[in-house]
DSSP file (Angstrom, degrees, kcal/mol; ACC not computed):
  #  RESIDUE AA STRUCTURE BP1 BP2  ACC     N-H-->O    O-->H-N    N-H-->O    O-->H-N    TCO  KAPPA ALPHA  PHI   PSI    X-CA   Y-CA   Z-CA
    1    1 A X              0   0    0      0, 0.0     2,-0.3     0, 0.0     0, 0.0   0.000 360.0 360.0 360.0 141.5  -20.4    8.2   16.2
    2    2 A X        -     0   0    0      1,-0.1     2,-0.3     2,-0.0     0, 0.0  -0.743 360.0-118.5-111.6 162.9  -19.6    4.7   14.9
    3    3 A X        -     0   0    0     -2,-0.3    -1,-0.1     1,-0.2     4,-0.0  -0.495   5.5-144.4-100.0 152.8  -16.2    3.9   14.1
    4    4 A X  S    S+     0   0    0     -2,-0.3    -1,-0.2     2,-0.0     2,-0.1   0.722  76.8  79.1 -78.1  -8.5  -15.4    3.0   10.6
    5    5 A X  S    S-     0   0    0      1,-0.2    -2,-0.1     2,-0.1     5,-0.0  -0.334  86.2-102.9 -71.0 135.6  -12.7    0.3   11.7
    6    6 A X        -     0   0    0     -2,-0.1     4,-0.2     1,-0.1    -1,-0.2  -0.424  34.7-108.0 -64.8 179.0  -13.1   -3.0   13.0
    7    7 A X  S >  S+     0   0    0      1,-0.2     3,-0.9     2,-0.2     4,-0.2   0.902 124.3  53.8 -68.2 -48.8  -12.6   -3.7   16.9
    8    8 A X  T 3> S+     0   0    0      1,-0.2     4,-1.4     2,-0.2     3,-0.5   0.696  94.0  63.6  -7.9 -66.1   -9.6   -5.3   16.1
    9    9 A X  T 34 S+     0   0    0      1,-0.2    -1,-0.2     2,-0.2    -2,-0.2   0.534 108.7  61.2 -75.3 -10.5   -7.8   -2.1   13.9
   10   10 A X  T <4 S+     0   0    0     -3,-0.9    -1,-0.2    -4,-0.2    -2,-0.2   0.701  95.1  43.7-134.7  34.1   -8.2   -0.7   17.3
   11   11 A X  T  4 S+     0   0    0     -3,-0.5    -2,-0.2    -4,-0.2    -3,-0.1   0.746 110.9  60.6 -79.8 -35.3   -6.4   -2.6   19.6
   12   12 A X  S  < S-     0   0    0     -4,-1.4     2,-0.3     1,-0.1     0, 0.0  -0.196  84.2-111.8-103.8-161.8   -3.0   -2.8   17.1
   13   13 A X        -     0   0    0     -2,-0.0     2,-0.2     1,-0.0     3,-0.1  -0.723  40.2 -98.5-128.1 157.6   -0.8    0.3   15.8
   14   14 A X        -     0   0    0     -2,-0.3    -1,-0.0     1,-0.1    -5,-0.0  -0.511  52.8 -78.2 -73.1 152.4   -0.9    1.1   12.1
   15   15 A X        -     0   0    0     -2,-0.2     2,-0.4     1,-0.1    -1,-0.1   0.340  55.4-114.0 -21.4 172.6    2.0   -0.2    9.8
   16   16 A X     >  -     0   0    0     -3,-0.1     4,-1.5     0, 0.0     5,-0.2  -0.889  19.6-112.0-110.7 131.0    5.3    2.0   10.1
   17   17 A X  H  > S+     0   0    0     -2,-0.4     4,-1.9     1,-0.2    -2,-0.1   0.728 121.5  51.8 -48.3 -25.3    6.5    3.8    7.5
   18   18 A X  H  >>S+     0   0    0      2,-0.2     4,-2.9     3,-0.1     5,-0.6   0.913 107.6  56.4 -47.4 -69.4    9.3    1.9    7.1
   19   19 A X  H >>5S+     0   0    0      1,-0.2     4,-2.9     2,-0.2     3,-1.2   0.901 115.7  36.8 -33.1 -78.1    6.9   -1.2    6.9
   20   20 A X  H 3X5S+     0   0    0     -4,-1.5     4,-2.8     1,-0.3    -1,-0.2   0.714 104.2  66.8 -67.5 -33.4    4.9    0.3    4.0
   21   21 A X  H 3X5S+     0   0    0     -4,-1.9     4,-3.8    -5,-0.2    -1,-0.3   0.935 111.4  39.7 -29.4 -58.4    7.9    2.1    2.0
   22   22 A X  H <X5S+     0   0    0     -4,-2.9     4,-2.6    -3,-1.2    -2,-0.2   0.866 110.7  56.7 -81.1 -25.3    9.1   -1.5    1.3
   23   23 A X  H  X<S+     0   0    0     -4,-2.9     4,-1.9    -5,-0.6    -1,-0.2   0.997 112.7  45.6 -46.7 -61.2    5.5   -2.9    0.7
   24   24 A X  H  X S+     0   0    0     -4,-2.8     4,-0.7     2,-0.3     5,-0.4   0.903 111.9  46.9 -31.8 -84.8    5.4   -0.2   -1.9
   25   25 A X  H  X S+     0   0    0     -4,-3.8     4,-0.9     1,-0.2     5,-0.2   0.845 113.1  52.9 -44.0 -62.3    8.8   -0.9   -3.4
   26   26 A X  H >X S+     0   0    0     -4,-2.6     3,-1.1     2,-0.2     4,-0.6   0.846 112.3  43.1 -15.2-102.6    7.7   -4.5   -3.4
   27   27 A X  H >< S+     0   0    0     -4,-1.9     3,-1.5     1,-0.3     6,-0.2   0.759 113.6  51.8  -3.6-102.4    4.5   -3.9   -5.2
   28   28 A X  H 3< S+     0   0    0     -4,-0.7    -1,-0.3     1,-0.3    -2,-0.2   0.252 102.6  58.4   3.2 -31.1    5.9   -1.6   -7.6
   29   29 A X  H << S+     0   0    0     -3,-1.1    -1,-0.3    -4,-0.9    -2,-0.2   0.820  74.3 104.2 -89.7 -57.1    8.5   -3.6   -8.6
   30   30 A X  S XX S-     0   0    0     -3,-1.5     4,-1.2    -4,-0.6     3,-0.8  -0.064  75.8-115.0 -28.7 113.1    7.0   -6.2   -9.8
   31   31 A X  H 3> S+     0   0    0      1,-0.3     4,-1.5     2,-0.2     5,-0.2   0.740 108.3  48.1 -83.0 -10.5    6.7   -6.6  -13.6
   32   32 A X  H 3> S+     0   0    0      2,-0.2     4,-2.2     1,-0.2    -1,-0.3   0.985 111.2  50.2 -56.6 -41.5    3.4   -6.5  -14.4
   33   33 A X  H <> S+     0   0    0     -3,-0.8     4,-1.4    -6,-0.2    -2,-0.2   0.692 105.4  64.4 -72.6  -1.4    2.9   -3.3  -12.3
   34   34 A X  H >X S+     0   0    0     -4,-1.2     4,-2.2    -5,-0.2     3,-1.3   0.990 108.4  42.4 -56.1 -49.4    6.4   -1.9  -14.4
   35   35 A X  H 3X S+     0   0    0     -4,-1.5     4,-0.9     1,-0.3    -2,-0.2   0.728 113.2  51.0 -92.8 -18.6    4.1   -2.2  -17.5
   36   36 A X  H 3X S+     0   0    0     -4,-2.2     4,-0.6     2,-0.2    -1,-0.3   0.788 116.1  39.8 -60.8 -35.6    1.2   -0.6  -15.7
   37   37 A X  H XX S+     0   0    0     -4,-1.4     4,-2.7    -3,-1.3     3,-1.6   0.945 110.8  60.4 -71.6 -39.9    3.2    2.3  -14.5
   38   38 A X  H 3X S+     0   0    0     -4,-2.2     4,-2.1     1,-0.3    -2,-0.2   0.811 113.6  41.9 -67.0 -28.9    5.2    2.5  -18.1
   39   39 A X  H 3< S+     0   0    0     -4,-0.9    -1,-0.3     2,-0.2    -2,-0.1   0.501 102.5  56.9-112.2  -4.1    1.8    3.1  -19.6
   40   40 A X  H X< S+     0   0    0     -3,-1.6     3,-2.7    -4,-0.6    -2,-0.2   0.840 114.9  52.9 -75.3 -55.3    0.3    5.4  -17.1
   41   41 A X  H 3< S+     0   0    0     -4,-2.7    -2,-0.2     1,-0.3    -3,-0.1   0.807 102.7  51.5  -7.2 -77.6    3.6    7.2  -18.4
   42   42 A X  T 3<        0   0    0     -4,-2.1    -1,-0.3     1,-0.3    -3,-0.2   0.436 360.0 360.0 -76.3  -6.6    3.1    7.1  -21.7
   43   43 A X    <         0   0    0     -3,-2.7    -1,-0.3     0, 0.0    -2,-0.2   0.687 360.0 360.0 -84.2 360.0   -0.7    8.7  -21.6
């Protein structure tokens, strides 16, 4: 079976949850993606 990863993605360890929480919050935050979320809201 061939792996769907590069060689690379398996030599390191995946992000942390920690890591990605703030990625998120980051992201999220951010005002265009408020007005993208407010308007996923509103449908």
């Amino acid at each position: 079976m061939q792996t769907g990863v590069g060689s690379r993605a398996l030599e390191k360890q995946a992000a942390g949850s920690n890591t990605l929480s703030r990625f998120k919050t980051e992201m999220l935050t951010t005002e265009e993606n408020q007005r993208g979320l407010e308007q996923l809201n509103a449908a």
